[in-house]
C-alpha positions in Angstrom: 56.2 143.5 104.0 56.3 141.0 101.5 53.6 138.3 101.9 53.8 134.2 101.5 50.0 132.8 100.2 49.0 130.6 102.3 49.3 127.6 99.6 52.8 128.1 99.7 53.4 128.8 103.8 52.0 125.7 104.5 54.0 123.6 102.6 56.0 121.3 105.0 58.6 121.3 103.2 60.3 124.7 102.7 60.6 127.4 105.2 60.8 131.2 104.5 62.8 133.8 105.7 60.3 136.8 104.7 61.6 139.9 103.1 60.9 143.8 102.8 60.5 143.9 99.3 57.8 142.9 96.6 60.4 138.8 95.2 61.4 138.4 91.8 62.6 135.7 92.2 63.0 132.9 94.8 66.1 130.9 95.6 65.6 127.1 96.9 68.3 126.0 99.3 69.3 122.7 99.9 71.1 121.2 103.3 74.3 118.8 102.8 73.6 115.4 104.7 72.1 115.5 108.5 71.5 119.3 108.1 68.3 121.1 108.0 66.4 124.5 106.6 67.8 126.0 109.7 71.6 126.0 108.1 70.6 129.4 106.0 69.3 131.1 108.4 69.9 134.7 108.2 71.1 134.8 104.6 68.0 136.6 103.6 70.1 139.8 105.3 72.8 139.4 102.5 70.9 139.1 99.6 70.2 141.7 97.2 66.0 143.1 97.3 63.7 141.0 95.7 65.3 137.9 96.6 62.8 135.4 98.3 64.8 133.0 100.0 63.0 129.5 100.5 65.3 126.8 103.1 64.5 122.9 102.2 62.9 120.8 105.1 63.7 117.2 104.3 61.8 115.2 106.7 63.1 113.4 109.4 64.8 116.5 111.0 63.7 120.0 112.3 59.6 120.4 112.6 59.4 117.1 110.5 61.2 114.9 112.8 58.7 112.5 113.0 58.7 111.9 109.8 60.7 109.0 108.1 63.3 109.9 106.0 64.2 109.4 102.5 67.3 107.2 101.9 67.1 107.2 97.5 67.5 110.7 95.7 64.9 109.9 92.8 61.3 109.9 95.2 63.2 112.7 97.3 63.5 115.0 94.2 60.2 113.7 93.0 58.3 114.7 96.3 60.0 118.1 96.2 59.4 118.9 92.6 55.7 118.2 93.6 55.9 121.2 96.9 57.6 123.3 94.8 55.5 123.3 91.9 53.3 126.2 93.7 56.8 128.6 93.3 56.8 128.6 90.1 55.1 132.0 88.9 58.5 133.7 89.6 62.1 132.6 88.2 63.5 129.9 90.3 67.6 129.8 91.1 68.8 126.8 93.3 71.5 126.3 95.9 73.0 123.2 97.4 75.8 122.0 99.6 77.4 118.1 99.2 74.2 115.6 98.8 71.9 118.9 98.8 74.1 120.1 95.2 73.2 116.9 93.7 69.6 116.8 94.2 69.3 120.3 93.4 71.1 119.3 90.0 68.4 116.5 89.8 66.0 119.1 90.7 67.0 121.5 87.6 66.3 118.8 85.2 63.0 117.6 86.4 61.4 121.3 86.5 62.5 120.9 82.7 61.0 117.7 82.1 57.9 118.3 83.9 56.6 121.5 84.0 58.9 123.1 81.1 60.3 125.2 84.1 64.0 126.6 83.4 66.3 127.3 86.6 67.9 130.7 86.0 70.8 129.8 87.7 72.4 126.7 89.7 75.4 127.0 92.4 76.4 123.9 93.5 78.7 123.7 96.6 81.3 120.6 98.0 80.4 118.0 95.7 82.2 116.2 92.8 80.8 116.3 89.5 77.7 113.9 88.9 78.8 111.4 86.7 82.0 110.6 88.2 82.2 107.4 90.3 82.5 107.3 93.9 85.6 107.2 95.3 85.1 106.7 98.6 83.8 103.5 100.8 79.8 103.5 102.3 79.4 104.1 105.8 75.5 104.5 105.8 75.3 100.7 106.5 77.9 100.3 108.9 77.9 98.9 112.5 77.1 102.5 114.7 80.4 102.6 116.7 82.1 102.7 112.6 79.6 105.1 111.6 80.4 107.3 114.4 84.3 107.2 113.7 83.8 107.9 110.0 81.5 110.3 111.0 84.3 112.1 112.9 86.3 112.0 110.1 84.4 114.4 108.1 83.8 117.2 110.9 80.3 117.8 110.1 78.8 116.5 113.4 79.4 118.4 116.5 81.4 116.1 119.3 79.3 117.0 122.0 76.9 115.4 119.7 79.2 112.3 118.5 79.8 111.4 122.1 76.3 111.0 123.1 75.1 108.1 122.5 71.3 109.3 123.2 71.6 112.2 121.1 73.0 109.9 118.3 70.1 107.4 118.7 67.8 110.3 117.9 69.5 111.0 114.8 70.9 108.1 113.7 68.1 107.1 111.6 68.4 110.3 109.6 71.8 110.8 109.1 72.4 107.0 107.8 69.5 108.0 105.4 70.6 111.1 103.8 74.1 109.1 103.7 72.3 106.3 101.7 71.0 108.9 99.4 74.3 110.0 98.1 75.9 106.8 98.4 73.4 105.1 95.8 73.4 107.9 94.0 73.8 107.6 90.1 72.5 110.1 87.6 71.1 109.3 84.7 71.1 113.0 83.5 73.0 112.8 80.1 71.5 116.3 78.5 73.7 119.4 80.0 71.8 122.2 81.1 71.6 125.6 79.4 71.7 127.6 83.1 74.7 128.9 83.9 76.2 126.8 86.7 78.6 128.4 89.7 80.8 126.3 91.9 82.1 126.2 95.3 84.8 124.6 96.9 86.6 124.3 99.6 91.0 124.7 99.2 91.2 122.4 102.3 88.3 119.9 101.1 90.0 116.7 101.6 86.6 114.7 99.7 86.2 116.9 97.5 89.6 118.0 94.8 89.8 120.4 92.1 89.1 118.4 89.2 86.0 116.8 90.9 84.3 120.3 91.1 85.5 120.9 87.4 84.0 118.1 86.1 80.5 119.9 86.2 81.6 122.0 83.3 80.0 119.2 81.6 76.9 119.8 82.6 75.4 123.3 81.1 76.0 124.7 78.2 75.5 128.0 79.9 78.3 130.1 81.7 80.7 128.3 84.5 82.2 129.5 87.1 84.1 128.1 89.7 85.6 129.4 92.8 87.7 127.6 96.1 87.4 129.3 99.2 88.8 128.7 102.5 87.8 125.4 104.5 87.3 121.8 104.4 83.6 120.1 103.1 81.8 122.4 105.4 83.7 125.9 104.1 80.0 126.8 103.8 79.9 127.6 107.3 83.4 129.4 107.4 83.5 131.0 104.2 79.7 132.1 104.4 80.4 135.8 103.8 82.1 134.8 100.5 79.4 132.8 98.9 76.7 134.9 100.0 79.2 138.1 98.1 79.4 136.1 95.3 75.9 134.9 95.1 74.4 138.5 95.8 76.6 139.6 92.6 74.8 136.7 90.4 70.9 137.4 92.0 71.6 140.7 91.0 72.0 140.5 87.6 69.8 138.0 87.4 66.7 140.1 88.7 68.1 143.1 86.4 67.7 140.7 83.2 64.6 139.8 84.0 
């Protein structure tokens, strides 16, 4: 059984889904707005051996509910480019889904800048290319019975959920905050990348079109790839066994180059 020291076990922020094999690398996944580490559960069982795969605990949800929540991406990616530092003895390969692909893009530069880290690879899922503009109205400000119907336009939030009102009071708080987060959101990232950078989409992605998840050719000077799958913005649920194919293909010969 592969074991976890206990620097890096006790981090709050990351949790681990322990593997059978001696990691050679670890991938770092990060949830789309209101979600949690618990969203990747079980994809440690399609990844190829030697795979260490580490779930992002923002706080304000999950074992960390207590905690307030970020609302600006810069101290968010700054607080966990501090946890992660620890990881970094073995190749590092990120993963995230709407909000989560844009820090995790912020996330590849900083391990650059600061500890002269290079990401071996970066898949970004359901989010438009960086530097465009935002092309949609804010809703992480508005009055809660609007949040809740714009909310229900996106089909992230569970209706047994939307349609009670003390659940939502519990949560509230944190989805307006991880909503803030991309809604403020401007890089200021101007360098590509040299990692090779994968894709996702979803073909019935209403937020998200074609040329939006082109548009981070721009960023890497490395290898692109981009692939639409079946499903709106949260495909990532539906069309699981298809990313987690296609990522398996890339970990592998990752781990065999290295």
């Amino acid at each position: 059984m592969a074991t976890v020291s206990p620097e890096r076990s006790n981090s709050l922020w990351f949790t681990c889904a322990k593997t059978n094999s001696p990691p050679r690398l670890r991938l770092f996944c990060f949830p789309y707005a209101g979600g949690g580490a618990a969203i990747y559960r079980g994809w440690e069982s399609y990844l190829p051996p030697g795979v260490e795969i580490w779930s992002v605990q923002p706080p304000g949800r999950g074992n960390r509910f207590k905690e307030p929540p970020f609302s600006r991406m810069e101290p968010l990616v700054d607080a966990v480019a501090e946890a992660i530092a620890p990881f970094l003895d073995l190749p590092i390969v990120l993963f995230g889904h709407s909000v989560g692909a844009m820090a995790s893009f912020e996330l590849t530069h900083v391990l650059w800048e600061r500890f002269g880290v290079k990401v071996g690879h970066l898949f970004v899922s359901g989010a438009r290319g960086p530097h465009l503009p935002r092309n949609r109205r804010n809703i992480h400000d508005l009055p809660e019975e609007e949040f809740i119907t714009e909310l229900k336009t996106l089909n992230g939030t569970s209706p047994e959920v939307l349609e009670n009102p003390e659940l939502m009071r519990m949560i509230s708080t944190t989805l307006r905050a991880d909503f803030a987060i991309s809604e403020t959101y401007r890089t200021t990232k101007q360098t590509p990348l040299s990692c090779p950078i994968t894709v996702f989409g979803g073909l019935e992605d209403s937020l998200v079109s074609r040329e939006d998840l082109e548009a981070w050719r721009l960023h890497t000077t490395g290898s692109f790839e981009l692939w639409q799958l079946p499903g709106d913005h949260f495909f990532i649920h539906t069309s699981d066994s298809l990313i987690l194919r296609i990522l398996s293909r890339e970990l592998t010969r990752l781990i065999n180059r290295n």
